[in-house]
C-alpha positions in Angstrom: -21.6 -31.1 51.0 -19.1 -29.9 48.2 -16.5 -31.6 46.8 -14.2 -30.8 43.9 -12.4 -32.9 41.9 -9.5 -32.2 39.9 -9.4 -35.4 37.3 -6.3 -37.7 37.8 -4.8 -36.5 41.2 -1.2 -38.2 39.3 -1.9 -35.2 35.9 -0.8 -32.4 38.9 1.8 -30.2 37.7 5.2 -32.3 38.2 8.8 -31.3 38.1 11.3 -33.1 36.1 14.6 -34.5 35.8 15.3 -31.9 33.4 13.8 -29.0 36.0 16.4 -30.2 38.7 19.5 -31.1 36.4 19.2 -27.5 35.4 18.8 -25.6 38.2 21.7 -27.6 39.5 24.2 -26.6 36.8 27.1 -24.0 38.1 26.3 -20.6 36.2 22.6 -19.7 37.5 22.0 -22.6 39.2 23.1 -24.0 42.9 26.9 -24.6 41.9 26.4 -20.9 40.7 24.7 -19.9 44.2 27.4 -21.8 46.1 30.5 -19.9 44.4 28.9 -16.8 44.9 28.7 -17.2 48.6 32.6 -18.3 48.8 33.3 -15.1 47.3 31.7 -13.6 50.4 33.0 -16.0 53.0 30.0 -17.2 53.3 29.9 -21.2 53.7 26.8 -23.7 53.5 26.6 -24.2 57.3 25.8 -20.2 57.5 28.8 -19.6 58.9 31.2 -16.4 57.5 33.8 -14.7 57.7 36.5 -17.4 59.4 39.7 -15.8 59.6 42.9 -17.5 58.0 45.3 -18.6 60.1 48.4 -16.9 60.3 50.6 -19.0 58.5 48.6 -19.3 55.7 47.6 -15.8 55.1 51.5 -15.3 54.9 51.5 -17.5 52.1 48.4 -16.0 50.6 49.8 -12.6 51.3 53.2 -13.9 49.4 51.0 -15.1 45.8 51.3 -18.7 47.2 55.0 -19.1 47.3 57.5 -20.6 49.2 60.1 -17.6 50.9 62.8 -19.6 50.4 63.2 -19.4 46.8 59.9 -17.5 45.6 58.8 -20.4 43.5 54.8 -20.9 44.0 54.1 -24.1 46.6 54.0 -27.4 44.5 56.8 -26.7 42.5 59.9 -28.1 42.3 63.8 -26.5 43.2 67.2 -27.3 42.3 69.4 -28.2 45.6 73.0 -27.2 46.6 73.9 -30.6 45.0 72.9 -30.2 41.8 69.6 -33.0 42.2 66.2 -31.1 41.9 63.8 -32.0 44.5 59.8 -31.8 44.2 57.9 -30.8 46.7 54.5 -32.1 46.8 52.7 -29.9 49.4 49.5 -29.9 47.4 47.9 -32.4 45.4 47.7 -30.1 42.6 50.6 -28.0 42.5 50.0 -23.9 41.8 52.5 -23.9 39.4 51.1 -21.7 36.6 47.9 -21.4 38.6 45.6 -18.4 38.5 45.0 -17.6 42.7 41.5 -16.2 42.7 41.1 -14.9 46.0 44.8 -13.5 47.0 44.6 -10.2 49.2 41.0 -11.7 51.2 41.2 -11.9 55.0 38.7 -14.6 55.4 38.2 -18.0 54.1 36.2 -18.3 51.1 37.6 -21.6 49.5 38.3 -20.8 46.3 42.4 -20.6 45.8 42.1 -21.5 42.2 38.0 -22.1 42.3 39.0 -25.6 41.2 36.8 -27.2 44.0 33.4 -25.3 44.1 33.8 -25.3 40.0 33.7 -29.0 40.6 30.3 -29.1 42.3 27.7 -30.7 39.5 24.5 -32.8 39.5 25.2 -36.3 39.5 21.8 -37.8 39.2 17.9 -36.3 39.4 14.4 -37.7 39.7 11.4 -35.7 39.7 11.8 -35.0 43.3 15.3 -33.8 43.3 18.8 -33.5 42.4 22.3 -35.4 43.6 24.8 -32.9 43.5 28.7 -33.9 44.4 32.0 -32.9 43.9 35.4 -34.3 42.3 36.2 -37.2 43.7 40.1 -35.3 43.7 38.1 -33.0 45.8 36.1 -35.1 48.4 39.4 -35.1 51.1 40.0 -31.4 50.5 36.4 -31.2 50.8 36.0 -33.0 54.2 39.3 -31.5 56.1 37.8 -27.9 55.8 34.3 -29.1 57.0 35.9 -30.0 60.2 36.9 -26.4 60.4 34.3 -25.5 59.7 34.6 -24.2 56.2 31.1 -26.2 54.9 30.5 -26.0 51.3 28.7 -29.2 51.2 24.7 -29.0 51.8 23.0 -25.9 51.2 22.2 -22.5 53.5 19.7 -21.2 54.4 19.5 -18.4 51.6 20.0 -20.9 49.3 17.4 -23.4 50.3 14.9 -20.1 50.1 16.1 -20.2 45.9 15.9 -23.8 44.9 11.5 -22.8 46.7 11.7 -20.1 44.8 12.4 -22.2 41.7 10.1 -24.8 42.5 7.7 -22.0 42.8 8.0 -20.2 39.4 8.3 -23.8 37.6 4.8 -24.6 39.3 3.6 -20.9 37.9 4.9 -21.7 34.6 3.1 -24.9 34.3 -0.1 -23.9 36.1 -1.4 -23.0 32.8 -1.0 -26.1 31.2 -2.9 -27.8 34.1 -5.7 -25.2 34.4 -7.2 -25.6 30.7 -8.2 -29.2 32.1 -11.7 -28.8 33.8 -12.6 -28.6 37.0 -15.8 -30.3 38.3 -16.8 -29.4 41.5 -20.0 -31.1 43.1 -22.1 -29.6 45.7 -24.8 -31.8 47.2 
């Protein structure tokens, strides 16, 4: 019979908070991962490519502005009567606002990229990572994942990069955790 022991089962190579705060960060992390895909169309449900609907790819088409008066959608407009009136078709008025993704024919949920900017890690153990958006953001958020348009969760391809980072961390720390000795018994 042989056995091998490996000391303190509990001295394994670990991962930390500080593995999964940082792979959750936005530039080279998930929040980075889940941008990129938006640019594509590509949304965390693995859906792609949903077409806009007619009425607002006119607006998209038109820089986000109202054809009345050419004024982007949030802002405000002097009447016949001489009283200005505000309209308040968005929660945060484009007014001033870069648009990121004018001219795209599919939905990729970035207008301003206020939203998936947004996404951050909230709190992380050793075994993983909270990540959530603005709470600004959570009904915006919400409405579009009844359409479909999912940014919440992770994909498939996605899922494949957070193993792949588990992976490398593991490889990194192997040698830390093979200098120990290794007895094995055979009897």
């Amino acid at each position: 019979m042989a056995t091998t022991s490996v000391g303190n089962p509990e001295k394994l190579p670990q991962l930390t908070r500080q593995f999964w705060l940082k792979i959750s960060q936005r530039i080279g992390g998930i929040g980075g991962w889940v941008y990129l895909d938006c640019e594509k169309g590509l949304m965390q449900n693995n859906t792609q490519k949903h077409q806009l609907s007619k009425q607002y790819k006119k607006y998209k088409d038109h820089d986000m502005k109202r054809f009345s008066d050419d004024k982007r959608l949030g802002s405000s407009r002097k009447l016949a009567d001489g009283t200005t009136k505000t309209y308040k078709t968005r929660k945060y008025p484009l007014v001033g606002r870069s648009l990121f993704t004018i001219g795209r024919p599919y939905v990729t949920m970035l207008l301003t990229g206020d939203t998936i900017k947004g996404l951050h890690g909230t709190k992380a153990s050793k075994t993983g990572v909270t990540m959530k958006f603005r709470n600004a953001d959570v009904p915006k958020i919400l409405g579009n994942k009844k359409r479909l348009y999912d940014v919440t969760g992770l994909n498939k391809k996605n899922k494949a990069k957070v193993k792949q980072e588990i992976i490398k961390e593991f490889n990194k720390n192997k040698q830390k955790f093979l200098k120990k000795n290794i007895v094995i018994n055979v009897g």
